[in-house]
C-alpha positions in Angstrom: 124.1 117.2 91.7 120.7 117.6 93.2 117.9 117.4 91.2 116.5 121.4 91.7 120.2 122.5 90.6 120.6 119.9 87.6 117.1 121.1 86.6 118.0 125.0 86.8 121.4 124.0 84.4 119.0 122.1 82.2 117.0 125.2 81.3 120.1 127.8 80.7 120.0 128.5 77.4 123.9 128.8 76.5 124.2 129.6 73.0 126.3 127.2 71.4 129.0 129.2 68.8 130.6 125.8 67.1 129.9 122.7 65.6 131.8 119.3 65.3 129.4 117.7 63.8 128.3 114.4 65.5 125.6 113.2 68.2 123.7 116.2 69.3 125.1 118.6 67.0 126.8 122.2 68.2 129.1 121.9 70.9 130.0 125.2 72.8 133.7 126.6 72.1 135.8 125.8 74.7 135.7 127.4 77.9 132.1 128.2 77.3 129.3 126.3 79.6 128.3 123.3 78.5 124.2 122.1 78.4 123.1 119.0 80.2 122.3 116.2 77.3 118.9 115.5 77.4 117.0 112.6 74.9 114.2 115.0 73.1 116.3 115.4 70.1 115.4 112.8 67.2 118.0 110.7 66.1 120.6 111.7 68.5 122.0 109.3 70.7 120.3 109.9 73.9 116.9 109.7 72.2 118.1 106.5 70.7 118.8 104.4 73.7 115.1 105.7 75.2 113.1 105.0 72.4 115.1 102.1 71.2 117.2 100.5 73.4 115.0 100.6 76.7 112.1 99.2 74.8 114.2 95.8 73.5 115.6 95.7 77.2 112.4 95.4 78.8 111.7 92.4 75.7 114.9 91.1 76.4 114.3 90.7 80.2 111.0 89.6 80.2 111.9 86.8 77.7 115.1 85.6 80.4 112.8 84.8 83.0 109.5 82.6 83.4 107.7 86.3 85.2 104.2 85.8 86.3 101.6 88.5 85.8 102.5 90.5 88.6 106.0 90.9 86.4 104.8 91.2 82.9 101.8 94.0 84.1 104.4 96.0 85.7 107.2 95.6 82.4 104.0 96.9 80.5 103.4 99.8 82.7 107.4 100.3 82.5 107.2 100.0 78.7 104.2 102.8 78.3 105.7 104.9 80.3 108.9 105.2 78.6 107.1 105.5 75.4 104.4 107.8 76.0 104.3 108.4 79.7 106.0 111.0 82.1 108.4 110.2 85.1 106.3 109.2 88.2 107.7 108.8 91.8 108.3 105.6 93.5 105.6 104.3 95.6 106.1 105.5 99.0 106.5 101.4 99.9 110.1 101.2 98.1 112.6 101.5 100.5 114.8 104.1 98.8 111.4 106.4 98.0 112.7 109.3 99.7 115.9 109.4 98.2 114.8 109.1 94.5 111.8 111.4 95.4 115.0 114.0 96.4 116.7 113.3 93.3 113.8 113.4 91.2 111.7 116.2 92.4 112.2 118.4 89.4 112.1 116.0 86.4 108.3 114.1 88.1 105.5 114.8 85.8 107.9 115.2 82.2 108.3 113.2 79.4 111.4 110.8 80.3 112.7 112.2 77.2 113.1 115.8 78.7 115.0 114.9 82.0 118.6 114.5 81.7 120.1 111.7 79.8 121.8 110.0 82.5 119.2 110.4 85.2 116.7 109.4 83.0 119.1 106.3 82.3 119.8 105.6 85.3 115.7 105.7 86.9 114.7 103.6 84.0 117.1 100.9 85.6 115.6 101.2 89.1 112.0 101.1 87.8 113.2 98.2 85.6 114.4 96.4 89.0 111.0 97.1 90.8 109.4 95.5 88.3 110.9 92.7 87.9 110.6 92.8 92.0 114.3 92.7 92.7 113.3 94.7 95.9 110.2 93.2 96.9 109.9 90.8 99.7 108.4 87.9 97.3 110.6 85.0 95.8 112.2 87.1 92.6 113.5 89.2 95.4 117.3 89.8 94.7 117.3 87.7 91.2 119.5 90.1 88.8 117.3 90.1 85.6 120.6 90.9 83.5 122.7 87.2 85.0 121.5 85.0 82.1 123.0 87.8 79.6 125.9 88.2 81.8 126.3 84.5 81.9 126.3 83.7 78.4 129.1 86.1 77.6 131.4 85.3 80.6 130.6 80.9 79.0 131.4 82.0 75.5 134.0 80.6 73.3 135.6 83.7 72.6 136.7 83.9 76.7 138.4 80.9 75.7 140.4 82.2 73.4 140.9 85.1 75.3 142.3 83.0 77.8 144.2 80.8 75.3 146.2 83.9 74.5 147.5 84.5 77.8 150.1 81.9 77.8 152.1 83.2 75.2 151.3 86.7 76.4 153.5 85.1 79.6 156.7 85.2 78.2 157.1 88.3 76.4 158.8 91.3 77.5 157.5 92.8 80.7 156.7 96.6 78.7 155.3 94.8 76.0 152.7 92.8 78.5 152.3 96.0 80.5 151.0 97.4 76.9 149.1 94.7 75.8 146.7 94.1 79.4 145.9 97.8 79.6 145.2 98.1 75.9 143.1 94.8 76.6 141.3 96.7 79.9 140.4 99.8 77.3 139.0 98.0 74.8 137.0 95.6 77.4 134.8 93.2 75.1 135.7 94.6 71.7 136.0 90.8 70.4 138.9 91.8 67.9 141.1 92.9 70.2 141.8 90.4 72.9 145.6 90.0 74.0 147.0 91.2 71.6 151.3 91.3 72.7 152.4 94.1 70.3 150.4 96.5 67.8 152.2 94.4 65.0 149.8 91.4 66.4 146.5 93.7 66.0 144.3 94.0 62.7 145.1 97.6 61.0 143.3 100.0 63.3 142.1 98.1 66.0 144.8 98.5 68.3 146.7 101.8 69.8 146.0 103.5 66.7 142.5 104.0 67.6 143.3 105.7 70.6 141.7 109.2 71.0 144.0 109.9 74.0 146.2 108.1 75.8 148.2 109.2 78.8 149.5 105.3 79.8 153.1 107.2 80.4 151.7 109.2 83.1 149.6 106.4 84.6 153.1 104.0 85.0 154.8 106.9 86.3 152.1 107.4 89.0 152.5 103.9 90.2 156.1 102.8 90.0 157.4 99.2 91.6 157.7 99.2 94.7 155.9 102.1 95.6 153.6 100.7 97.8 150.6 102.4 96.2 146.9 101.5 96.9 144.8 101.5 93.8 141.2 102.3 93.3 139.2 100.3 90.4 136.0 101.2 89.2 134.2 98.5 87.1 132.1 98.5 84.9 131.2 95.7 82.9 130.9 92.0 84.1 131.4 89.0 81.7 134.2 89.0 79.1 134.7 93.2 79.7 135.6 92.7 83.4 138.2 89.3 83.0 140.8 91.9 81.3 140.1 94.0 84.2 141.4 91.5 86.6 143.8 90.1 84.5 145.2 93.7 85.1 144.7 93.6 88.5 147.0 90.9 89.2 149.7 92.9 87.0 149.8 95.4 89.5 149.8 93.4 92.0 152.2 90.5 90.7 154.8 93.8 90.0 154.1 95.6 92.7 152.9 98.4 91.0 150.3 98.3 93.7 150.3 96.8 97.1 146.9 97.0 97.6 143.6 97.3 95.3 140.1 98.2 96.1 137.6 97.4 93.0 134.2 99.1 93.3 131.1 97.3 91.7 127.7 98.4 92.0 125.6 97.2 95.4 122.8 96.0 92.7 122.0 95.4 89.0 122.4 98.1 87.1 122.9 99.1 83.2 122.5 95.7 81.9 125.9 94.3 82.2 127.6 96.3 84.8 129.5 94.0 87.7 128.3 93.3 91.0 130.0 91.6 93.6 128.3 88.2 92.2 129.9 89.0 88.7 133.6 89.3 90.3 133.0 85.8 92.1 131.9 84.2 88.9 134.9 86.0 86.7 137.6 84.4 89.5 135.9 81.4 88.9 135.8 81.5 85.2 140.3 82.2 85.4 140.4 79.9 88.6 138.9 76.7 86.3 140.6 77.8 83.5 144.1 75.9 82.3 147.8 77.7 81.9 148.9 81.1 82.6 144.8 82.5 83.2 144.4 79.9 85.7 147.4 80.8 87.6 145.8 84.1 87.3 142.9 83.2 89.1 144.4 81.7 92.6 147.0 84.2 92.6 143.7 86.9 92.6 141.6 84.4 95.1 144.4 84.4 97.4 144.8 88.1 97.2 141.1 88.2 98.4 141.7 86.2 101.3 145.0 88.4 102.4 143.0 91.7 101.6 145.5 92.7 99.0 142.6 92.7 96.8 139.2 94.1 98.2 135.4 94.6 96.7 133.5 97.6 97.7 129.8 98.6 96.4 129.2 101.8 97.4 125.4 102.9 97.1 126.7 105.9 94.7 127.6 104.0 92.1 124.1 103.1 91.0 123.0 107.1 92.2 121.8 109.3 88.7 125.2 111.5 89.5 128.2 112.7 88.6 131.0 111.9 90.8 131.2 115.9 91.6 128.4 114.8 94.1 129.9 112.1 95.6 129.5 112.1 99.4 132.3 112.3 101.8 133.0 108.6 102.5 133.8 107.6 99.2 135.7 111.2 98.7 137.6 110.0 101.3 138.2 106.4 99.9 140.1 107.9 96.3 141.9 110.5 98.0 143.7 108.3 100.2 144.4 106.2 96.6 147.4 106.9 94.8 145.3 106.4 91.8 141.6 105.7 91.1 141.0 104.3 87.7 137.8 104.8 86.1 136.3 101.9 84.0 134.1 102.4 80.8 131.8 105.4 79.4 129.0 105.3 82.6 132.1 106.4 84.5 133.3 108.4 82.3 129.9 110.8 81.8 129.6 110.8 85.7 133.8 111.8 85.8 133.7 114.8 83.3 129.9 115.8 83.4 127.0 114.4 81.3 127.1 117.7 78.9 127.8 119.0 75.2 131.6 119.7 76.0 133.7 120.9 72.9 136.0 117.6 72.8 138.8 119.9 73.6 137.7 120.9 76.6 141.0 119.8 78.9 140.5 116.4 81.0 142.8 118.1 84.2 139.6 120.8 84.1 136.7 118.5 83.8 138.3 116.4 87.0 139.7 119.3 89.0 137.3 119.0 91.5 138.0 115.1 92.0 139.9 114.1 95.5 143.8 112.7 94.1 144.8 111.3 90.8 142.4 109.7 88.7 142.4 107.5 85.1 139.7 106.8 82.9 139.9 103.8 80.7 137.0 104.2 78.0 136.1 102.9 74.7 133.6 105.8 73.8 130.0 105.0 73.3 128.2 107.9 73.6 128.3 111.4 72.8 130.7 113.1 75.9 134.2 113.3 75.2 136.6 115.9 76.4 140.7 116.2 76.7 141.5 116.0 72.6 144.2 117.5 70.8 142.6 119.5 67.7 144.3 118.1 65.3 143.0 114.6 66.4 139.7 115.8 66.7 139.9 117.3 62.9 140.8 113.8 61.5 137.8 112.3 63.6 135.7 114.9 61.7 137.1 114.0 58.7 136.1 110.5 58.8 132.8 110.8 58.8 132.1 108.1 61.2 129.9 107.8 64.0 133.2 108.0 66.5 131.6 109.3 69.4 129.1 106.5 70.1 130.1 103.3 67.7 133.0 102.0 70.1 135.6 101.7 67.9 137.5 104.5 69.5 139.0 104.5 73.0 141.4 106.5 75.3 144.0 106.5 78.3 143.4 109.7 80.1 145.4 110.5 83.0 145.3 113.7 85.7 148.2 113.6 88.4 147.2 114.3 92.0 146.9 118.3 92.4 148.3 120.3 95.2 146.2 121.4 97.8 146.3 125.0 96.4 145.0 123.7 93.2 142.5 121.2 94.2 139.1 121.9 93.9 137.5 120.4 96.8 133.1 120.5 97.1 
């Protein structure tokens, strides 16, 4: 949404009427308006990953690369700022200045902590990049200061075993694999899950049980054999969290649940970790080099690059500070001519359903109403939004006491069908 409306939300004051408890405390009953999740609360979350996170980020990158000055006096300026600054414009140089000057016109001159959560987020990243001058016209132009992270993970021993496991994962019963690939796209790079071929094979709640949701049913009987369906991905980690997503991929494919698969990645860096089309290259490579059943993986995917069965897309919107309400018209146009769009990871997932305090029952089918054909988010949760849970699950989650919202050791499969026309709710 634009900046002058997200800002006019921001300041309703909706009284909130219950309380589950975690991240941000009172949620609204549902059916009640939700409030945009800001960072200025203490200890929640979103004030977390400001005053905690973005600080160790800004170490972490400037420690990657041998920066000159130029680099380290504009990280420092980055730093202050996020500490003890308020959000400035671009500088009428950078070539997407008007846009974020657009997007930004309401939330210039506050504390990054009062602006909403994820366009806060989400700037923090494109300052972060113009620092490190990603955009600039010198020689660090276009270097991804977030590849020697990426790297590491996609080199590590535990891909290996990952890998390993995909032989025997070969020869079990095709429901069973079916199972075990999606659970192993949910969970992404939760390192004690990896392909795991029945629940039996899983440590005691780390497996289906520690699914919030999950609608899997509905997503196979969307995309039957044979159907001839195009299918939209939407990735969102590289490395280790982004090899189970193409390991998937070629499922589909290979069983002609889909005939044709288009996976988005972001046109730049973005959110430390999420893929580009440079991360997909180097995950083919990683199953291409790799022995067995993975490495026949890996040239079946190549080769479904080079016939177009399998296609990359990096839309500028996916690293835009909005939810996918907002979308513009070409890429509305791209999912609703999918038989299926399937959402990868929590960024999605806050940009899907709205970056608010929804009550966690809030329906999913309501939250995506507005979005163009049938859609699927694969999420392990790690931050506060959640919507589409039965009561009774969320009252055991409450029980718990555990930080379930935001530690990642929950997930869910949630699923909306395509809508009539009559029922659609197009923007």
């Amino acid at each position: 949404m634009s900046g002058e409306r997200e800002a006019r939300t921001t300041a309703e004051k909706t009284p909130h009427s219950t309380d589950d408890g975690v991240g941000g405390g009172p949620r609204p009953a549902p059916g009640q308006s939700a409030q945009v999740i800001l960072s200025n609360e203490p200890g929640s979350f979103a004030w977390t990953v400001l005053a905690e996170r973005h600080p160790a980020l800004i170490q972490q990158v400037r420690d990657a690369f041998p920066y000159g000055p130029r680099q380290h006096q504009a990280l420092d300026a980055l730093l202050d700022a996020n500490n003890n600054g308020v959000i400035e414009p671009l500088a009428p140089s950078e070539p997407d200045h008007e846009q974020w000057s657009a997007w930004g016109r309401e939330f210039f001159g506050r504390s990054w902590f009062d602006a909403p959560f994820l366009w806060a987020e989400s700037y923090f990243y494109r300052r972060l990049l113009g620092a490190t001058g990603y955009f600039g016209t010198g020689p660090w132009r276009g270097v991804d200061p977030f590849a020697p992270f990426k790297q590491a993970e996609l080199r590590g021993t535990a891909v290996d075993e990952e890998l390993r496991a995909l032989d025997a994962l070969a020869d079990v019963p095709a429901d069973e694999r079916t199972t075990a690939l999606l659970h192993a796209s949910v969970w992404g790079n939760r390192a004690d899950l990896g392909f795991r071929v029945t629940e039996g094979d899983a440590a005691p709640g780390t497996a289906a049980d520690d699914l919030v949701a999950d609608d899997s049913p509905l997503l196979w009987q969307l995309l039957p054999a044979g159907a001839g369906a195009t299918v939209a991905v939407v990735a969102d980690n590289a490395g280790r969290e982004l090899i189970p997503d193409l390991i998937l991929i070629d499922h589909l494919l290979l069983h002609r649940h889909a005939e044709r698969i288009m996976l988005h990645v972001k046109p730049y860096p973005y959110y430390v970790s999420d893929a580009m089309t440079a991360d997909v290259v180097d995950g083919l490579r990683r199953l291409v080099e790799a022995p067995g059943e993975a490495g026949r993986i890996g040239s079946r995917l190549w080769d479904a690059m080079a016939t177009g069965r399998l296609e990359v897309r990096a839309h500028p919107f996916f690293c835009a500070p909005l939810p996918y309400e907002e979308m513009p018209g070409d890429l509305r146009a791209e999912f609703a001519a999918a038989t299926v769009t399937i959402l990868k990871g929590d960024l999605n997932y806050r940009r899907l359903v709205g970056d608010r305090t929804w009550h966690a029952t809030t329906p999913f089918a309501d939250r995506t109403a507005y979005f163009p054909g049938a859609v699927a988010a694969l999420r392990t949760l790690k931050s506060d939004v959640v919507v589409g849970l039965e009561q009774k699950t969320l009252d055991a989650l409450e029980r718990s006491g555990a930080a379930w919202r935001t530690s990642g050791t929950q997930a869910l499969i949630q699923v909306r069908g395509r809508q009539a026309p009559e029922q659609s709710h197009p923007r």
